[in-house]
C-alpha positions in Angstrom: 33.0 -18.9 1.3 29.4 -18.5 1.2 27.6 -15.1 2.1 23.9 -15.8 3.9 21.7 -13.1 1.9 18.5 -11.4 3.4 17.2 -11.9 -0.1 17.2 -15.9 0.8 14.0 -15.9 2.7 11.6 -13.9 0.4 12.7 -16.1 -2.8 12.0 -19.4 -0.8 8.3 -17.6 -0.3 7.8 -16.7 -3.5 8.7 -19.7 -5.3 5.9 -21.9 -3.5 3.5 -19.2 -5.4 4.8 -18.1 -8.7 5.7 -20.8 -11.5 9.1 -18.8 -12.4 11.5 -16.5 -10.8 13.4 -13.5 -12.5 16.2 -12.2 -10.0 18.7 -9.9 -11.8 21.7 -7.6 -10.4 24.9 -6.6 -11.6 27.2 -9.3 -13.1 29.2 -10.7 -10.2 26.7 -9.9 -7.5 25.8 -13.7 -6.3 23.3 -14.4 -8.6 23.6 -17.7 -9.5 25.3 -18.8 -6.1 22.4 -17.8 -4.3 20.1 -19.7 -6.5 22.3 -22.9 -6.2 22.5 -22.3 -2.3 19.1 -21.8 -2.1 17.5 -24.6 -4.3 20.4 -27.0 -4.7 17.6 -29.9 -5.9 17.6 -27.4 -9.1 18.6 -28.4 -12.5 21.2 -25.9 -13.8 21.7 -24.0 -17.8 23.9 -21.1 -17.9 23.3 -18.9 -21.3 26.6 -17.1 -20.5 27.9 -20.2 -22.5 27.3 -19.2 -26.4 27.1 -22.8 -28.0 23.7 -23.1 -25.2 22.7 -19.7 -25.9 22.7 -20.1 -29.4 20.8 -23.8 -28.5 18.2 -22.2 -26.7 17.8 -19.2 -28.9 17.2 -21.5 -32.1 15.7 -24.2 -30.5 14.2 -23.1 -27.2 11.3 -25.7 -27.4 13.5 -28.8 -27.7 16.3 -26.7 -25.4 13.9 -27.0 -22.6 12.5 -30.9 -22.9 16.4 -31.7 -22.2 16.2 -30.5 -18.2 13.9 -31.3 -15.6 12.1 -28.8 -13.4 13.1 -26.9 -11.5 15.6 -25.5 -13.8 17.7 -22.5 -12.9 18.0 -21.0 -16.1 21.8 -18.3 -15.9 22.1 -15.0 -17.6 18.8 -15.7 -19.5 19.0 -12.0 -21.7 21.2 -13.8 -24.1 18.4 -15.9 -25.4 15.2 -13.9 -26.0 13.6 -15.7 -28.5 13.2 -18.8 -25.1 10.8 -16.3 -23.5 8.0 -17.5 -25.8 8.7 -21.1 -25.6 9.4 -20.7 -21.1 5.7 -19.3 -21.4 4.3 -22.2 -23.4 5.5 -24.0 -20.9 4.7 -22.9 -17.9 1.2 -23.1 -19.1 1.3 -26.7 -20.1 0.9 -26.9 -16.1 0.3 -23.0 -14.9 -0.8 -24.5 -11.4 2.7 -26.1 -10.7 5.0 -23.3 -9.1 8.3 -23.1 -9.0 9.5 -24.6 -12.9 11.6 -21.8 -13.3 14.6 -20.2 -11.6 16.2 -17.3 -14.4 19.1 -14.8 -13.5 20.0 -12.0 -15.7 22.4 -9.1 -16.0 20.6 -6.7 -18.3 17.2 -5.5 -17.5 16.6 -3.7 -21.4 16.1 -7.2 -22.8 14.6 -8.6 -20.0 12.2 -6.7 -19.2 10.9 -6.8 -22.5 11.2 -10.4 -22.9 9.2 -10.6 -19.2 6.5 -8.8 -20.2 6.1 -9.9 -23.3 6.0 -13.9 -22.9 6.2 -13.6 -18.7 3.2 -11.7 -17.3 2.1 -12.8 -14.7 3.9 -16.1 -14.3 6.7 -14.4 -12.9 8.0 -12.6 -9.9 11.2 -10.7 -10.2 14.1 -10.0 -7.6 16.7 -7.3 -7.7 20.2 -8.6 -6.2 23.1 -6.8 -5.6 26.7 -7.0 -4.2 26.9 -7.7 -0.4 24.9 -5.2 2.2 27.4 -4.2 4.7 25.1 -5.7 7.0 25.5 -9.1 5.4 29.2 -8.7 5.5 29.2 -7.4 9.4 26.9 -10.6 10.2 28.9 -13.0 8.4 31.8 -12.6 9.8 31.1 -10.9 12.8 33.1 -7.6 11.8 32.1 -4.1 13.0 31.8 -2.1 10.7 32.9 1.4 11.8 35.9 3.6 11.6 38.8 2.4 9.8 36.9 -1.3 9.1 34.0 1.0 7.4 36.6 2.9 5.1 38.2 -0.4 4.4 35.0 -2.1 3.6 33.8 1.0 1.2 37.2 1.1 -0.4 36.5 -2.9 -1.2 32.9 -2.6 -2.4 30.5 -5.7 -1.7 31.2 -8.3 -4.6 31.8 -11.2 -2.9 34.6 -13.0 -4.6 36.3 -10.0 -3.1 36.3 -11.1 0.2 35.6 -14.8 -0.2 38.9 -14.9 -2.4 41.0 -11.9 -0.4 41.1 -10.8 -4.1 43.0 -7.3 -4.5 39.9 -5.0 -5.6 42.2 -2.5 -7.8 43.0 -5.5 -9.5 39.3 -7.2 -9.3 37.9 -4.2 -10.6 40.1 -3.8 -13.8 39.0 -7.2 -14.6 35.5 -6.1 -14.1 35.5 -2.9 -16.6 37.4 -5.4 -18.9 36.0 -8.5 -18.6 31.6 -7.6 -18.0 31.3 -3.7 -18.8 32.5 -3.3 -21.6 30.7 -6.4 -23.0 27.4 -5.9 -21.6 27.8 -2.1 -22.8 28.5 -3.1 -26.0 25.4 -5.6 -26.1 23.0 -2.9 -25.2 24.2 -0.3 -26.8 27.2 0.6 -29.6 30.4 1.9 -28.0 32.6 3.1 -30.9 35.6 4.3 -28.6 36.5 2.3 -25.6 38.8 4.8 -24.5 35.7 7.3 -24.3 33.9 5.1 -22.3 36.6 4.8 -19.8 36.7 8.6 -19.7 33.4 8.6 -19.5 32.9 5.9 -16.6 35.6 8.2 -14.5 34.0 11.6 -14.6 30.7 10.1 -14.0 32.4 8.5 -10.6 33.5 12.1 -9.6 29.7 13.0 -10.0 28.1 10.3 -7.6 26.1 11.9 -5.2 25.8 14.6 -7.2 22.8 16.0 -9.6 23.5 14.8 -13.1 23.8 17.0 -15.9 24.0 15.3 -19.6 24.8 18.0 -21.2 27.9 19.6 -19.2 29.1 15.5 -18.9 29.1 15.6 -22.9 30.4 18.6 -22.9 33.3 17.6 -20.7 34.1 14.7 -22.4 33.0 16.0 -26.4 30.5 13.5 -26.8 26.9 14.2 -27.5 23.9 14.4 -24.8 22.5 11.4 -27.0 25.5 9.0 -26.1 25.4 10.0 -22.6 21.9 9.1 -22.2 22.7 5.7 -24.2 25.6 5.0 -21.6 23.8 6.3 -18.6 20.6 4.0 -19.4 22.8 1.4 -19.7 24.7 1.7 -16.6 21.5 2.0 -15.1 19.4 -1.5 -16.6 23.3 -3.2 -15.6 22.6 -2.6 -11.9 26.1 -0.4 -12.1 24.0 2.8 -11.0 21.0 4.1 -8.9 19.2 7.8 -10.5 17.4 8.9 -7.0 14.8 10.9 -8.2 13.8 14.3 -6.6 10.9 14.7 -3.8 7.7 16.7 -5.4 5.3 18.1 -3.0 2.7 21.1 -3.6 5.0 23.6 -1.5 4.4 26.5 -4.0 7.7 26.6 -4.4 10.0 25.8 -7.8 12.0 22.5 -7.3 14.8 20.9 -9.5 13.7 18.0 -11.8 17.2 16.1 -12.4 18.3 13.1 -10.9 21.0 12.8 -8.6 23.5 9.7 -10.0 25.6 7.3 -7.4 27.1 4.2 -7.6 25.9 0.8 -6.2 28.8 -0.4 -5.3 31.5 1.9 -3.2 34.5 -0.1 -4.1 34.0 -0.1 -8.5 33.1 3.9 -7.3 36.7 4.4 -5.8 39.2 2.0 -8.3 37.3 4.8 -10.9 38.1 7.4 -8.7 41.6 6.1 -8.8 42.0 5.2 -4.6 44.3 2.5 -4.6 44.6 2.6 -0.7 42.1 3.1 1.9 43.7 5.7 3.8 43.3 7.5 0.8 39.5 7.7 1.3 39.7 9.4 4.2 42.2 12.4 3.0 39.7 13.0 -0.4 38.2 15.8 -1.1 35.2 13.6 -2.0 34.6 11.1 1.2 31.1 13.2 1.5 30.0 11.8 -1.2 31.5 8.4 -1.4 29.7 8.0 2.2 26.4 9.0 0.9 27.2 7.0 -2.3 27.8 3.7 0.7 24.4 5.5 2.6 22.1 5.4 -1.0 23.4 1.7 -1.6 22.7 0.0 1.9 19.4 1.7 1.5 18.5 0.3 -2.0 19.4 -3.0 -0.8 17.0 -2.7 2.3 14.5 -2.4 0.1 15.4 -4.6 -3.0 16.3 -8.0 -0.3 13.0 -7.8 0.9 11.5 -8.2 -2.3 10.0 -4.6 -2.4 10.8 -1.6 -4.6 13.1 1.1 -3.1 11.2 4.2 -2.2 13.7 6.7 -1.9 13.6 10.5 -2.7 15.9 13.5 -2.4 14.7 17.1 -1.7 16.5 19.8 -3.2 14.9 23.7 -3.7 16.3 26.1 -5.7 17.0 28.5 -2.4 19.3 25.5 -0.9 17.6 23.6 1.2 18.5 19.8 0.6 17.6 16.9 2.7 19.8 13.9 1.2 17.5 11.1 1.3 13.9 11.0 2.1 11.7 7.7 2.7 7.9 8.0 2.7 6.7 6.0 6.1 2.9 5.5 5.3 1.4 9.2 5.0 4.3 10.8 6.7 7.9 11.1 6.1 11.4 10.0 6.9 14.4 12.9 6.7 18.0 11.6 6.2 21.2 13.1 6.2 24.7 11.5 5.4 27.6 12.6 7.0 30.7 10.6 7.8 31.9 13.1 11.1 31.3 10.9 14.0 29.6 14.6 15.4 28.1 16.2 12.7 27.8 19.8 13.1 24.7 21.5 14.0 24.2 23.0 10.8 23.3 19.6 9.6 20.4 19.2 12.4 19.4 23.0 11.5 18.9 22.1 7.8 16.5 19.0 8.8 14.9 21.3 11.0 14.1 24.2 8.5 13.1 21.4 5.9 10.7 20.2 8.3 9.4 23.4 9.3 8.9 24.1 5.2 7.2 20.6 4.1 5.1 20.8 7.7 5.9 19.3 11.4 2.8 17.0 10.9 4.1 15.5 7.7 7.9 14.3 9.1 7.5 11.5 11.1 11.2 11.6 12.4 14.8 13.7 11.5 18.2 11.2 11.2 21.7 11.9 10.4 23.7 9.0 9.5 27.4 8.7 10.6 30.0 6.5 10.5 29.3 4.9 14.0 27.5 1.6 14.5 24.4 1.3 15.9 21.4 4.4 16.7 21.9 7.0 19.4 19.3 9.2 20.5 20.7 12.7 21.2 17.9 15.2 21.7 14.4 15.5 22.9 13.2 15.7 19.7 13.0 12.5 17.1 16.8 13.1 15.8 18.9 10.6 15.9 22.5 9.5 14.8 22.8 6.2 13.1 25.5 3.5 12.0 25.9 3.5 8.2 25.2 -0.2 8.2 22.1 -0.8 10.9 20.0 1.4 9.1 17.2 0.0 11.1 14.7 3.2 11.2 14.1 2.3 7.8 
């Protein structure tokens, strides 16, 4: 079964005017099948394979003379040594776009490999599971209610769904099989069974501010490793740090990050929901709906090809806006809850926030539900919106 991705039109753009591509995302997210699906006239090298990795690694000159162009080049982190020899040539014919097609898993290496050898011969892509707005238009699926907890409880990885694989079992395979590897790639991990304990707390804390310290104190590890796993979670594509909104409003504000999780259904098999009714009944489905919120919005942004601009606002008298998205010189308030009606306290808070940062600065106030689609309920700009339109962005 093959998923249609919004990221398909902005790669076909770019490649007519950058000799190489670089789209990374979590292992499993469609990399490579979109690049196949995409260009299928494209010579294909995956570097998942060690006997090629360790070809193109030792012998990335003579590596490359074996394919013609365009070459989609898989999991390319495991063979830095061929960013040198991809830039030498590339520049044996810099006006000729479109040689290279690379995917990769681990942005540490990459990046440093990119810019580096890659400088500005390459344009590079973040892809991630499925958008529930992908899934709804594939197969024509509402996405609301019980289908919404249903497709939060299953996550967006696509062999999922195109395979009616069961995600407790998927997602076993996945800690197994691609975490623990690429963790232990980037950096050491002495005690699997401390990096279990560790991936499970941190899933209780999604949506939440992150605190190194009282996670390493939880789990008696030091702030050091923490950082080392966090980092690492975070150049895998397994989690989003939002940073906090900073404005001159003479008032103190909190520095930390909050932490979610990219993808809802890896979030809840750590959680340990083995059924989706289950979602419903936890004590945590406020956050593992702003956790689904934070996701479909990265992936607004990152399948068009442009950087997610998103903020939280947090003072240290209470007043929190959950996500806020600049909208030229003015900005967008957001706030996530499941309840079909959220209460007014929710409008209340986006209206004192407002009132605080200055009417003339918010361009509109939203609260995000479970519903499809965008109601307007009140003279002023407030609306409520579908967890999966998200078409105010």
């Amino acid at each position: 079964m093959w998923f249609s991705r919004e990221l398909s039109t902005v790669l076909k753009k770019n490649i007519k005017t950058r000799p190489a591509i670089l789209l990374t995302g979590a292992r499993q997210a469609g990399k490579t099948s979109l690049l196949r699906e995409v260009f299928p006239k494209a010579v294909y090298a995956s570097l998942d394979l060690p006997l090629v990795a360790e070809e193109a690694e030792n012998s990335g000159q003579s590596f490359l003379a074996k394919y013609n162009r365009p070459l989609i080049l898989d999991e390319v982190q495991y063979a830095p040594s061929l960013f040198r020899y991809l830039k030498v040539a590339i520049d044996e014919d810099r006006k000729k776009n479109g040689q290279y097609l690379l995917t990769g898993s681990q942005k540490f290496s990459l990046m440093q490999g990119v810019s580096e050898s890659l400088a500005g011969r390459v344009a590079i892509f973040n892809l991630h599971s499925l958008s529930a707005r992908e899934f709804q238009k594939h197969t024509g699926e509402k996405l609301e209610g019980f289908n919404l907890l249903e497709w939060i409880w299953k996550g967006g990885y696509p062999e999922v769904h195109a395979q009616s694989l069961d995600p407790g079992r998927f997602y076993a395979d996945y800690v197994t099989t691609y975490l623990e590897r690429d963790l232990r790639q980037i950096v050491q991990v002495k005690s699997l069974r401390d990096f279990h304990r560790f991936l499970r707390l941190l899933a209780t804390r999604s949506a939440q501010l992150i605190s190194y310290h009282a996670l390493a104190s939880d789990l008696g590890l030091s702030p050091h490793t923490i950082k080392a796993w966090m980092s690492a979670l975070e150049a895998s594509n397994i989690i989003y740090l939002l940073p906090p909104y900073f404005e001159n409003l003479g008032k103190r504000q909190v520095k930390s990050p909050k932490v979610y999780f990219l993808d809802t259904g890896l979030l809840c098999f750590l959680l340990g929901i083995h059924q989706v009714k289950d979602i419903k009944s936890s004590s945590l489905l406020g956050s593992i709906f702003e956790t689904h919120v934070l996701g479909q919005m990265v992936r607004h942004f990152d399948h068009q090809g442009m950087p997610p601009e998103i903020y939280f606002y947090r003072d240290h008298h209470g007043m929190e806006v959950d996500f806020i998205i600049p909208s030229g010189a003015k900005l967008k308030l957001y706030e996530a809850k499941f309840s079909e009606k959220p209460d007014v306290k929710a409008w209340k808070n986006l209206l004192k926030v407002r009132e605080q940062m200055g009417a003339n600065k918010v361009e509109s106030l939203h609260i995000i539900n479970s519903l499809e689609g965008k109601r307007k309920i009140a003279k002023e700009e407030r609306y409520l919106e579908g967890s999966v339109a998200l078409k105010s962005l």
